[in-house]
C-alpha positions, 0 to 999 in steps of 0.5 A: 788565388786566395784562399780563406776558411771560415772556422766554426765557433765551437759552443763551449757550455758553461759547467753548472754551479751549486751553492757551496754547502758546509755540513755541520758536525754534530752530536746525538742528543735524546729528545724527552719530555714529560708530556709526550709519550715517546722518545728518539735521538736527533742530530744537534745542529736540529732545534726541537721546538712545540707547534703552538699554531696549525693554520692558525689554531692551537694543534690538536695535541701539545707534542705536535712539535717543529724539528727546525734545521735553520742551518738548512732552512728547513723543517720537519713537521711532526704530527702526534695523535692519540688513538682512542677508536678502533677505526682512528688508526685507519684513518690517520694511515689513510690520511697520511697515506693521502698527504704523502700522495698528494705529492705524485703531480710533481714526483718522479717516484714515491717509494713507499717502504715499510717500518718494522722496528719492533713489535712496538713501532711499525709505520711506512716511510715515504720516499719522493724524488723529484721536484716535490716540496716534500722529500721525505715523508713517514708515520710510526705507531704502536698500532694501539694507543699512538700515532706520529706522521713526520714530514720534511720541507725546506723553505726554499725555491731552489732546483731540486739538484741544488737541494739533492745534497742537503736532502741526503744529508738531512734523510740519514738524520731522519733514520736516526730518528726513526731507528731510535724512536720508543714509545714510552708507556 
């Protein structure tokens, strides 16, 4: 008699893998210039550079500005306009409001939370999760005389989790920018 046993192959899968990321050390430097009324710090390994084409056409204001973080391949695109009318202020939080929700088709969740800095700046800031091209949204204003809409994105078709580190790095840089943000008179 003979006696034979057939043994099961046991699927093992494969761990998944991430890209390596390296963080990069940084330092704080002021973002200043003669032709924008306001001012923050940001992380130097982020490049300030002028908007100088928006679909093509000159930006509706000169301190419309590209946070550049070539080290990520990302940017943070940053909006300002002046208020001149009373109804203006409304509409650019109806705007951004709009831009931020445009969004919700692919995000799991958007957190809205409220910017009360000073009696100076105020805004929301829009926190998305899930596979959406932009991570992190916000606008600052005075409520009087300005306006800044900011929002984040990478240039890239990786998954979501590959870019979860990078876009928690990168979102602690953003509130320092947030937190040391002044308007200047």
């Amino acid at each position: 008699m003979a006696l034979s046993s057939c043994k099961e192959s046991v699927f093992t899968p494969k761990p998944r893998m991430y890209p390596k990321i390296s963080f990069p050390e940084f330092t704080l430097v002021n973002y200043e210039t003669p032709f924008c009324p306001f001012t923050f710090q940001y992380a130097s390994y982020i490049k300030p550079i002028k908007d100088t084409s928006f679909f093509g056409e000159k930006p509706l204001n000169d301190c419309w500005l590209n946070l550049q973080m070539e080290i990520f391949n990302g940017t943070i695109f940053c909006s300002y306009l002046p208020i001149n009318k009373s109804d203006e202020l409304t509409k650019y939080i109806k705007d951004s409001y709009k831009l931020a929700r445009e969004h919700q088709v692919k995000a799991n969740f958007i957190d809205e939370i409220p910017i009360h800095k000073s009696k100076q700046v105020n805004g929301m800031l829009y926190n998305l999760e899930g596979p959406t091209a932009s991570s992190f949204q916000f606008y600052l204003t005075d409520s009087t005389k300005h306006f800044l809409r900011a929002s984040l994105y990478f240039n890239a078709q990786t998954r979501q989790d590959s870019l979860q580190p990078i876009i928690e790095f990168v979102k602690k840089d953003l509130m320092t920018i947030i937190n040391s943000f002044e308007w200047r008179y």
